[in-house]
C-alpha positions as CSV (number, residue, x, y, z in Angstrom):
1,X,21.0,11.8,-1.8
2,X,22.0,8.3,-1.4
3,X,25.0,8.9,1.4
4,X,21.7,10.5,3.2
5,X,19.6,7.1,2.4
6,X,22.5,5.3,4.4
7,X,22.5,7.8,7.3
8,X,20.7,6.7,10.5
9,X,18.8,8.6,12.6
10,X,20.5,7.7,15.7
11,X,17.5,8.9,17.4
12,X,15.4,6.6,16.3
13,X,17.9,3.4,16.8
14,X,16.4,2.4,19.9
15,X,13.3,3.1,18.8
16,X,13.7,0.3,15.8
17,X,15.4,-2.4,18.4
18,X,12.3,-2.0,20.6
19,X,9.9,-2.5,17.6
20,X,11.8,-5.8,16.9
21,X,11.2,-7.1,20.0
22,X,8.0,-6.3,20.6
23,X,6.6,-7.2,16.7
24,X,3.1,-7.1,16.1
25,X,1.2,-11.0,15.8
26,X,0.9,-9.7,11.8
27,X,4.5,-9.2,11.6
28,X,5.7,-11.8,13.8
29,X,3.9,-14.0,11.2
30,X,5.1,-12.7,8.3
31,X,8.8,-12.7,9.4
32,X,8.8,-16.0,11.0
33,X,6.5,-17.8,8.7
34,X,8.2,-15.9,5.3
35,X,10.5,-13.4,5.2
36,X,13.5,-14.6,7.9
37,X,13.8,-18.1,5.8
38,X,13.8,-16.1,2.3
39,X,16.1,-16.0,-0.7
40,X,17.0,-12.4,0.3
41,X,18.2,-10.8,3.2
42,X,15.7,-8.9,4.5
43,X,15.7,-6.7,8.1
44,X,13.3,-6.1,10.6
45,X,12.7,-2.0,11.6
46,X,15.1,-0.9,9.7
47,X,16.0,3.1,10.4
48,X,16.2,4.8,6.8
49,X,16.7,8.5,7.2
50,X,14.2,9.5,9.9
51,X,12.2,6.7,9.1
52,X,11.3,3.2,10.0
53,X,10.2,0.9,7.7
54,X,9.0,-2.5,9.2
55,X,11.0,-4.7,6.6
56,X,13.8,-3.9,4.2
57,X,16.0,-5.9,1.7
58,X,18.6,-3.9,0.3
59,X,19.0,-6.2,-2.4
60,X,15.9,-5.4,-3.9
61,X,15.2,-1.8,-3.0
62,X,12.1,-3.1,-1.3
63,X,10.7,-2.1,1.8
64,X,7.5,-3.5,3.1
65,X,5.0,-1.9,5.7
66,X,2.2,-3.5,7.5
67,X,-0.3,-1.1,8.6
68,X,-2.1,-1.2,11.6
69,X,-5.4,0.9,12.6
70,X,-3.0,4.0,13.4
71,X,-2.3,4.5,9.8
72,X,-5.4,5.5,8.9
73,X,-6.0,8.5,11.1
74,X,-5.2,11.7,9.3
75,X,-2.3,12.3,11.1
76,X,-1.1,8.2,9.9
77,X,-1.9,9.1,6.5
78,X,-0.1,12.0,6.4
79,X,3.4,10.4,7.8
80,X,2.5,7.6,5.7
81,X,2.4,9.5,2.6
82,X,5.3,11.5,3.3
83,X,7.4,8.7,4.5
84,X,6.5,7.2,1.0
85,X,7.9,10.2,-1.2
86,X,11.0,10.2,0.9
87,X,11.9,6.3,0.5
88,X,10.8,6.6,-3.0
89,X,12.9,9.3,-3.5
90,X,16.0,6.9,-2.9
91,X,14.9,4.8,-5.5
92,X,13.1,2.3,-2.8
93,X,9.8,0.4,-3.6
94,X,7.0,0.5,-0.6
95,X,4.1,-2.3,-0.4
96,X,2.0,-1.9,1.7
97,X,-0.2,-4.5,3.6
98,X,-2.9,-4.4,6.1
99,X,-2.9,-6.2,9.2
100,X,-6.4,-7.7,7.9
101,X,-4.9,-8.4,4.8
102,X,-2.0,-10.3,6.9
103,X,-4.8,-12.5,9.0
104,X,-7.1,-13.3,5.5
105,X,-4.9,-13.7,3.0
106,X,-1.3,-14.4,4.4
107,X,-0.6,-16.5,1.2
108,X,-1.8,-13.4,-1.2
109,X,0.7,-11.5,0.4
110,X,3.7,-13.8,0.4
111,X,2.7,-14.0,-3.8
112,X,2.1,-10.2,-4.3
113,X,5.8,-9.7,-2.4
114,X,7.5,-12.2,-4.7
115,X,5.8,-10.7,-7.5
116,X,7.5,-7.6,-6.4
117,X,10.5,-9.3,-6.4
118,X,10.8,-10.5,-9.4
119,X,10.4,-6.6,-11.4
């Protein structure tokens, strides 16, 4: 399983460059106010098997998504959910943070990630 975990869809490739140009404000904030200056190495849209997930360090096994109003439609939390078991399945930690959560509490969510971190 883990020689899948480093395959990328190729597919989705461009897909995951346009993302990181065209970043949400929530995570624009988050990568340029946290995660680009941190400790670890951590990627932007990073394509894991036929997924993206919005930021990944390696290091840690971590990814982090940041979930807009699409994720919860039914459809959202469906893919959500299944995207979940799949990453999880590699042995990959998911948090996941809500744009509102981004906006409100920016400093709650830096914590909670270190927090994360640190286990």
């Amino acid at each position: 399983m883990n020689s899948h975990y480093r395959e990328r869809n190729v597919k989705l490739v461009p897909v995951a460059k346009n993302n990181r140009k065209n970043m949400t404000l929530q995570e624009r904030h988050l990568w340029y106010c946290y995660l680009s200056k941190h400790r670890f190495h951590w990627q932007r849209q990073r394509v894991i098997s036929g997924f993206i997930v919005d930021f990944y360090c390696h290091a840690a096994k971590l990814g982090i998504e940041i979930d807009g109003k699409q994720h919860y439609t039914e459809q959202g939390i469906a893919y959500d959910t299944e995207r979940t078991q799949v990453l999880q399945e590699y042995g990959l930690k998911v948090l996941r943070y809500t744009n509102q959560q981004l906006e409100d509490n920016f400093q709650e969510v830096c914590w909670d990630i270190e927090r994360n971190l640190q286990q």
